[in-house]
C-alpha positions in Angstrom: -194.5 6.5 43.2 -191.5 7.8 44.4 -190.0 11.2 43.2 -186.7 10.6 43.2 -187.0 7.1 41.7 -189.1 8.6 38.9 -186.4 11.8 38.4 -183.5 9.0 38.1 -185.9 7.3 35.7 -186.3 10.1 33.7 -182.1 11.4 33.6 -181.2 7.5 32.8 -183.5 7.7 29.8 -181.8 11.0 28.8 -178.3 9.4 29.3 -179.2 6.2 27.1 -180.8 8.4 24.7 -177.6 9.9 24.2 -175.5 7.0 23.8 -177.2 6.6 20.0 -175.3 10.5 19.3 -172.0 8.7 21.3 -172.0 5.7 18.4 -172.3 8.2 15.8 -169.6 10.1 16.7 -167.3 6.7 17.5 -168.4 5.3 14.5 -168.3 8.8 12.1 -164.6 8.8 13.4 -163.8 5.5 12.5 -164.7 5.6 8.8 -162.7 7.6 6.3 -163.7 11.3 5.9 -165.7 11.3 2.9 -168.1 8.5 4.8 -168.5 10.1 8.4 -172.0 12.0 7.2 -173.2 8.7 6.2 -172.1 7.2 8.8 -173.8 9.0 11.6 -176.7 9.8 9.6 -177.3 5.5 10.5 -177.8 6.4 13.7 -179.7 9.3 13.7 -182.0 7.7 11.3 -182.0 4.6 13.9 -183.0 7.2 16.5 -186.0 9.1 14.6 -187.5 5.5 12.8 -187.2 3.4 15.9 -188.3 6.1 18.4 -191.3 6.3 16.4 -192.0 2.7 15.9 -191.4 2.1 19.5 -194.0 4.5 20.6 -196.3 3.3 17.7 -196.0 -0.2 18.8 -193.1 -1.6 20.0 -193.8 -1.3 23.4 -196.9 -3.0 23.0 -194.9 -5.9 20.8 -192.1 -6.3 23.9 -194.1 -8.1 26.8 -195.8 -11.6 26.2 -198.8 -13.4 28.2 -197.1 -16.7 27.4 -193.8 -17.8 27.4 -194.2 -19.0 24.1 -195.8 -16.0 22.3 -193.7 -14.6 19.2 -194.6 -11.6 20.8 -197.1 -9.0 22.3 -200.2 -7.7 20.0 -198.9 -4.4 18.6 -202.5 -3.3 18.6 -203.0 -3.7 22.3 -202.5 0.1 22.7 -201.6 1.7 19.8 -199.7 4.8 20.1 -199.2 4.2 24.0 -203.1 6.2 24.1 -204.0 4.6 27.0 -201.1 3.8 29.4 -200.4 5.7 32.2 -197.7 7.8 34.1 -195.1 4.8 35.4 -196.0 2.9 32.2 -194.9 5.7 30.2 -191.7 6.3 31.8 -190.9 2.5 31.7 -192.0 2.4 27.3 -189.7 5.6 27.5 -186.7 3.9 28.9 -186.8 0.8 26.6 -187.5 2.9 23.5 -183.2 4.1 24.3 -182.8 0.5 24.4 -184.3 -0.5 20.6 -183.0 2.7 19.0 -179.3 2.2 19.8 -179.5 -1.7 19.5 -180.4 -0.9 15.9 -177.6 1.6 15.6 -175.1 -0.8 16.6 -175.2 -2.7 13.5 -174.8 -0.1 10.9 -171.1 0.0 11.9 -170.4 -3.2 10.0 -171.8 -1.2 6.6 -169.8 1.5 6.8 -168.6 3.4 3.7 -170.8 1.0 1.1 -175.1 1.4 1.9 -177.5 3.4 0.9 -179.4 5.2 3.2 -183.3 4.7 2.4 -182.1 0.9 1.9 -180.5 1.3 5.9 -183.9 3.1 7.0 -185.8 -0.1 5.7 -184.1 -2.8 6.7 -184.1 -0.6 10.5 -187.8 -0.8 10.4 -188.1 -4.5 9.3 -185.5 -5.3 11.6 -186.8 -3.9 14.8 -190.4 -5.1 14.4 -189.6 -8.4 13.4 -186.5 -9.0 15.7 -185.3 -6.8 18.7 -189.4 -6.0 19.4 -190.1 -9.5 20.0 -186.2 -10.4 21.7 -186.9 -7.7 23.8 -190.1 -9.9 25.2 -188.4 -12.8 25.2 -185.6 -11.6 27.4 -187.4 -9.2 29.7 -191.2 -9.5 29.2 -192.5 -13.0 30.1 -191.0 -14.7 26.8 -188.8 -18.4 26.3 -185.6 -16.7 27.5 -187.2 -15.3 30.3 -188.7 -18.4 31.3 -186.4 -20.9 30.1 -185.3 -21.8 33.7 -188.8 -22.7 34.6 -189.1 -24.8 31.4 -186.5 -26.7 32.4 -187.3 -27.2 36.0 -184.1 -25.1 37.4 -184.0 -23.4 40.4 -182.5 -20.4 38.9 -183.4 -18.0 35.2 -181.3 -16.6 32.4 -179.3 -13.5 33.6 -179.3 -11.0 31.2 -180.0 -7.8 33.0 -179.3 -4.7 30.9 -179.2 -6.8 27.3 -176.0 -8.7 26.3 -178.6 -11.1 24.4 -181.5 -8.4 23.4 -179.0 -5.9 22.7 -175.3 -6.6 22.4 -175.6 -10.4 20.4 -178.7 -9.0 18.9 -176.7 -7.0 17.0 -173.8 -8.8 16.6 -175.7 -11.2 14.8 -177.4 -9.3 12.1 -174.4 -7.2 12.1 -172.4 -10.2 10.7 -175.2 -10.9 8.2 -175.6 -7.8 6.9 -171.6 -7.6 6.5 -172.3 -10.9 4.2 -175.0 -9.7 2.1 -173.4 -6.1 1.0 -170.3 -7.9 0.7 -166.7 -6.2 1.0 -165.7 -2.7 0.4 -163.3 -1.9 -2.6 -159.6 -2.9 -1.3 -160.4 -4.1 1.6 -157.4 -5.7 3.3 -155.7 -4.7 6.5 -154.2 -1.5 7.1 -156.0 0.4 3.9 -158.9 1.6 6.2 -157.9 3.5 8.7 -159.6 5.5 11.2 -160.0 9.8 10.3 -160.4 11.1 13.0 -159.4 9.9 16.1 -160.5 12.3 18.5 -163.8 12.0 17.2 -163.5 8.1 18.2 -162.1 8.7 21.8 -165.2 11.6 22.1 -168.0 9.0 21.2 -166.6 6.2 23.5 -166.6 8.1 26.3 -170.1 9.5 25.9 -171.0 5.8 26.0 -169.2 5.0 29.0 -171.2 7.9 30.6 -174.4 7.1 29.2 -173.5 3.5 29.8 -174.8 4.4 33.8 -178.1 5.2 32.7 -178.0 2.1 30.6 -177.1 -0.3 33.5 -178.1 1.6 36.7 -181.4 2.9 34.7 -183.0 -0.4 34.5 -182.5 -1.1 38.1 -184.0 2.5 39.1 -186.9 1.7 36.0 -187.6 -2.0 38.1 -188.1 -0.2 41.0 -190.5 2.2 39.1 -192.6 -0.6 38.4 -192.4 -2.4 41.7 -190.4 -5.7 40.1 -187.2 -5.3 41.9 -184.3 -4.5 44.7 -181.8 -1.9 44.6 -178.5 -3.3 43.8 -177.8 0.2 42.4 -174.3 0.6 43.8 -173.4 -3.3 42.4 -174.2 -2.5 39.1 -172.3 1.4 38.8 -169.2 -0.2 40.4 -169.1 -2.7 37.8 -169.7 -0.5 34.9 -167.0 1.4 35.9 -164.5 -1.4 37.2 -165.1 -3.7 34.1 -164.8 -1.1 31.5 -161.7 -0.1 33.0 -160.1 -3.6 32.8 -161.6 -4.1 29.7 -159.2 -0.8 28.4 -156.3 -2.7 30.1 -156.7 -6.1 28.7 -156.9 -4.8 25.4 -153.8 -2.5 25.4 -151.7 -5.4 26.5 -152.6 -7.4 23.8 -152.4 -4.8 21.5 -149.0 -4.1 22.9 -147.8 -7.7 22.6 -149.5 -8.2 19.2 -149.0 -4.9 17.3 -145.7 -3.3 19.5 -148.3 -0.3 20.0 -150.7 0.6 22.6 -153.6 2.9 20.3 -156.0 5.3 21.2 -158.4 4.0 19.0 -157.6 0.5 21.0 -158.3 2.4 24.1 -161.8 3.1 22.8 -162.4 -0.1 21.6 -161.5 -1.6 24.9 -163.8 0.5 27.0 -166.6 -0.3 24.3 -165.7 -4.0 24.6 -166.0 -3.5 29.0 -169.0 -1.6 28.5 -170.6 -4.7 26.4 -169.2 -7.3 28.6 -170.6 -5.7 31.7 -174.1 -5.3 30.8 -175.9 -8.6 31.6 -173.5 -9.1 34.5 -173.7 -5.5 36.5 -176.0 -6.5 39.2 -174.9 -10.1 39.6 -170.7 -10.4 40.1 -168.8 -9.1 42.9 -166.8 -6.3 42.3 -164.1 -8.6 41.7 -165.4 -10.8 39.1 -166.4 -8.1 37.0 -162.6 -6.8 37.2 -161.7 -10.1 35.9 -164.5 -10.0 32.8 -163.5 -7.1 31.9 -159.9 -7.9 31.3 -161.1 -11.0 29.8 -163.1 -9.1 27.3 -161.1 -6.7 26.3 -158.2 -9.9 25.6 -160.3 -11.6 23.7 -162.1 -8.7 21.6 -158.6 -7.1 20.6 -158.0 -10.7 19.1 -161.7 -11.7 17.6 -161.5 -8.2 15.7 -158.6 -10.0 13.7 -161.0 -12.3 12.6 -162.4 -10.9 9.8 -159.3 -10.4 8.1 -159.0 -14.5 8.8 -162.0 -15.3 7.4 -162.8 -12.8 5.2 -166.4 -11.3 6.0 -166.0 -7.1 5.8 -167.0 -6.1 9.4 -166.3 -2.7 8.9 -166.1 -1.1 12.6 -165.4 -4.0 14.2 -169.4 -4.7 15.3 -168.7 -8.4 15.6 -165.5 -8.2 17.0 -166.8 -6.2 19.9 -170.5 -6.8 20.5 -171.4 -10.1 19.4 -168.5 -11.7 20.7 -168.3 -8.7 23.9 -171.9 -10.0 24.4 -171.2 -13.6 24.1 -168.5 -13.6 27.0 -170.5 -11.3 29.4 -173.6 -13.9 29.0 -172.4 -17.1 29.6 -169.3 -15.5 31.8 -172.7 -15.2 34.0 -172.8 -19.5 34.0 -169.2 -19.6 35.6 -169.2 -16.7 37.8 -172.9 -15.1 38.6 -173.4 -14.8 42.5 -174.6 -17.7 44.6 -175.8 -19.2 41.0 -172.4 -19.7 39.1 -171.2 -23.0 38.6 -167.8 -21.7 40.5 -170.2 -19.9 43.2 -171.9 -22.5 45.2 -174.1 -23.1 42.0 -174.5 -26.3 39.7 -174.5 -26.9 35.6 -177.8 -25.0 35.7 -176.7 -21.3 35.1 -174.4 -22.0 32.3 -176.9 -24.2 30.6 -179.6 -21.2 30.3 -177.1 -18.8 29.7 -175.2 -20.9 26.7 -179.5 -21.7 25.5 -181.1 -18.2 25.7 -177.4 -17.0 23.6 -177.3 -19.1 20.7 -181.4 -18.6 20.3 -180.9 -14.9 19.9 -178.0 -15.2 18.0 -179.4 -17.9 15.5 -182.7 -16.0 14.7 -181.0 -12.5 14.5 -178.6 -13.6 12.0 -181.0 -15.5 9.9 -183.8 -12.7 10.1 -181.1 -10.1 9.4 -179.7 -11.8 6.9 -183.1 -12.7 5.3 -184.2 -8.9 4.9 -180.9 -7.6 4.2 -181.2 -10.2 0.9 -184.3 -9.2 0.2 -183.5 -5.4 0.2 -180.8 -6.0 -2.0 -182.0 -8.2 -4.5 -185.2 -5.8 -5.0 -184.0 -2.0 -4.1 -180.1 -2.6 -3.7 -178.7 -2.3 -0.7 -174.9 -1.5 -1.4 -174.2 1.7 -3.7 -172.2 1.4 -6.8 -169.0 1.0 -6.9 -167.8 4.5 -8.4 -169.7 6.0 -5.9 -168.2 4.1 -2.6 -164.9 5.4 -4.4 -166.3 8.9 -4.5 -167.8 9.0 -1.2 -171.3 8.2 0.0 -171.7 11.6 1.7 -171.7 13.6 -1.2 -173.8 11.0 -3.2 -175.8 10.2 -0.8 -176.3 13.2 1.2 -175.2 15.4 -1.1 -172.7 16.7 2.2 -169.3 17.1 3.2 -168.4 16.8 6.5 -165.5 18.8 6.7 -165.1 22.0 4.3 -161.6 23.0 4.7 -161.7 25.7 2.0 -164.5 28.1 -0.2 -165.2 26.6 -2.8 -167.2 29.1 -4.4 
């Protein structure tokens, strides 16, 4: 086992870690100021229920010994007793993985759930969908294997999780947005961000934990013995693609708006960031210049959508990750070196990528949408009215996050 390999191993885990503390912050920022407690506490409970269940059994629930297993027996090693040093350091890695994937989706809640309701549906959700995605993208599952299954000389691309993680949470974030419904007066323009620094603060923690997340998995592969370094592919893109990304979204914020925002800065880099991550380690430099612009076009416009069609996305989780996600993964089936169809490649790349999308997305959104119904129909889900108007910190948490004055 090589030292340095494992110390790498060790600070990306730290640096994903603390992407989940990055979306609270963009997220507590985004909502208005009687909601940013609430709002982070999503996270944080994300980071303490999932880190748990992870270690309880996830790991054990996100590798498969047949393609077509549901996924691995959460028995198998209970509690991680019996692995050993690299194993360890691999379950530790992926744990970052499930807890901010859960996280994600809260932002389409914001400002109307209860918090014991959120801490359910988390569990639920992570043992009965990004557990057993997780296998099916990286540990032997369908998606893995799906190029086999259909005879193709290449496999699904997703490398650091646009399906497990980014449309993953897309999805149930959109079906969760459904269930609780929309917030008192919502319309456009009556929401607006409270504090913006706090938004530019957590979007750039998640650009720089966003290295762990990409360049971690290559330097956890290696760990393991399952793969090459590509290790200076995969930061160049991260940073190359989130920059465009920031670009491409202030233009058409520009054009669209007559203002270039800081909170569409943010939301640009985010949109980059989410793009980038199945694709790091598989375009040239120069491709992943080109997604990220894309994605940071097309975000700035799919956020509008929800306005359009009238599902309450609250911070903009659909807008961003699912569809982010979406164009990063079968971007992959155009563009993917040596294997794109405008590489040298045939119909075969866009074809798994396009397959191995719509199943995550299909069975994320009905599963989320399945539990979040049940959650509400039986414990309630969505706080009462009078108190979304008085602010779910103070009902909920019985907090303020900001006391400008003493009270007493």
């Amino acid at each position: 086992m090589d030292s340095g390999n494992l110390a790498w191993s060790v600070a990306a885990t730290a640096l994903v870690l603390f992407m989940t503390p990055g979306v609270a912050f963009f997220y507590g920022g985004l909502v208005k100021a009687k909601s940013v407690v609430s709002m982070m506490m999503m996270s944080f409970g994300s980071l303490a229920l999932v880190g748990v269940l992870w270690v309880l059994y996830g790991f054990n629930m996100s590798a498969v010994e047949s393609p077509w297993a549901f996924a691995g027996n959460p028995f198998s090693d209970f509690g991680l007793a019996n692995a050993d040093s690299d194993t360890l350091v691999g379950a530790t890695f992926g744990a970052t993985f499930a807890i901010i994937t859960v996280a994600l989706i809260s932002g389409a809640i914001a400002d109307r759930a209860k918090f014991g309701a959120w801490m359910i549906f988390a569990g639920v959700w992570a043992t009965l969908v990004y557990f057993p995605v997780a296998a099916w993208v990286w540990g032997g599952g369908w998606v893995m294997s799906l190029g086999e299954t259909f005879g193709f000389s290449t496999s699904v691309i997703d490398y650091a999780g646009g399906t497990a993680v980014h449309i993953n949470a897309g999805a149930a974030a959109l079906a969760l947005a459904l269930v609780l419904g929309k917030r008192i007066g919502f319309q456009k323009g009556i929401q607006k961000p409270h504090n913006v620094p706090l938004v530019l603060l957590g979007a750039s923690i998640l650009w720089f934990g966003w290295f762990g997340f990409n360049a971690g998995a290559e330097g956890t592969f290696n760990l393991l013995g399952t793969a090459d370094s590509s290790v200076g592919l995969i930061v160049v893109n991260t940073l190359g693609a989130t920059a465009a990304a920031i670009i491409g979204w202030l233009i058409v914020e520009k054009l669209k708006d007559g203002k270039a925002t800081s909170v569409g800065a943010a939301s640009g880099a985010v949109s980059g960031l989410v793009a980038i991550t199945p694709a790091c380690a598989n375009l040239t430099p120069g491709w992943a210049l080109l997604l990220g612009v894309l994605a940071g076009a097309v975000c700035a416009l799919a956020v509008e959508l929800k306005w359009k069609l009238g599902y309450d996305d609250s911070l903009d989780v659909v807008g961003i990750h699912l569809v982010g996600g979406l164009i990063g993964t079968i971007y992959l089936g155009f563009f993917a070196t040596e294997t794109g169809l405008f590489l040298g490649g045939g119909w075969e790349q866009l074809v798994l990528q396009v397959v191995a999308a719509l199943g995550v997305l299909i069975y994320s959104f009905v599963a989320a949408w399945v539990i979040g119904f049940a959650i509400e129909k039986t414990l309630g889900f969505r706080v009462k009215n009078e108190d979304e108007i008085a602010g779910v910190d103070t009902v909920v948490h019985g907090e303020e996050g900001y006391l400008l004055a003493d009270r007493a």
